[in-house]
Every structure is written in C-alpha cells, then in structure tokens.
N, C-alpha and C positions, 0 to 999 in steps of 0.2 A: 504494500500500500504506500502512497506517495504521501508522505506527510505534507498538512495544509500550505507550507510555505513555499511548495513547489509551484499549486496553482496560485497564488498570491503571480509568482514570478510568472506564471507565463498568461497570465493575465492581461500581462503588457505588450501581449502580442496582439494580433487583430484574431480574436479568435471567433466560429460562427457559435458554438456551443461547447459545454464541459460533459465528456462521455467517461461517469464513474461506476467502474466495475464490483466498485465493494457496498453497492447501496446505501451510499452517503454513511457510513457507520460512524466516520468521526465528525463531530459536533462542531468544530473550527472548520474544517472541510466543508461541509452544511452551507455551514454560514455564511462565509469568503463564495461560493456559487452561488447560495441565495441573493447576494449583494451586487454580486458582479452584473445581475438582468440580464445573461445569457439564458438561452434555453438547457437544461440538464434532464443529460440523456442518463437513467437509473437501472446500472445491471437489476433483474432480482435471480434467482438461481433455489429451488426448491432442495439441492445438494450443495457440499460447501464444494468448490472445486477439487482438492486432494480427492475427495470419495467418487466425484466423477470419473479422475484417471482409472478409479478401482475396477469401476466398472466393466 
C-alpha cells in the first residue's frame, strides 16, 4: 500500500482520477482523495489478494 504522502505528491501532476486498490482503508489516504475533487476509482475484492493466488 502507498502511504498517503505518495498521492499528496503526485497530486501535483494533472491527474484525471485516483484508482485505489486497497478500498481506501487508510483514513489520511481517504481524505487527501476526498479533497483533491478527482473522481476515485475503489478496488472492492470479496478475497484478500494473497488467498486469491491460493486459488
């Protein structure tokens, strides 16, 4: 997982949307995408992924 300061940084690029594969689970991540007024694109996954490889 990309800690929040990451999208902070590339924030500053011209970006069209935030595509987060871990369904927003961290709370400063959340927020910093909520703020920015991009559109966020939200993995959800009914398996975590390690169990999917299991598969």
């Amino acid at each position: 997982m990309y800690p929040p300061e990451v999208l902070d940084a590339a924030l500053r690029y011209d970006l069209a949307a935030i595509n987060d594969i871990h369904g927003l689970a961290d709370p400063e991540y959340t927020r910093i995408a909520a703020d920015s007024g991009l559109p966020v694109i939200c993995m959800a996954s009914e398996t975590a992924p390690p169990e999917m490889s299991e598969a």
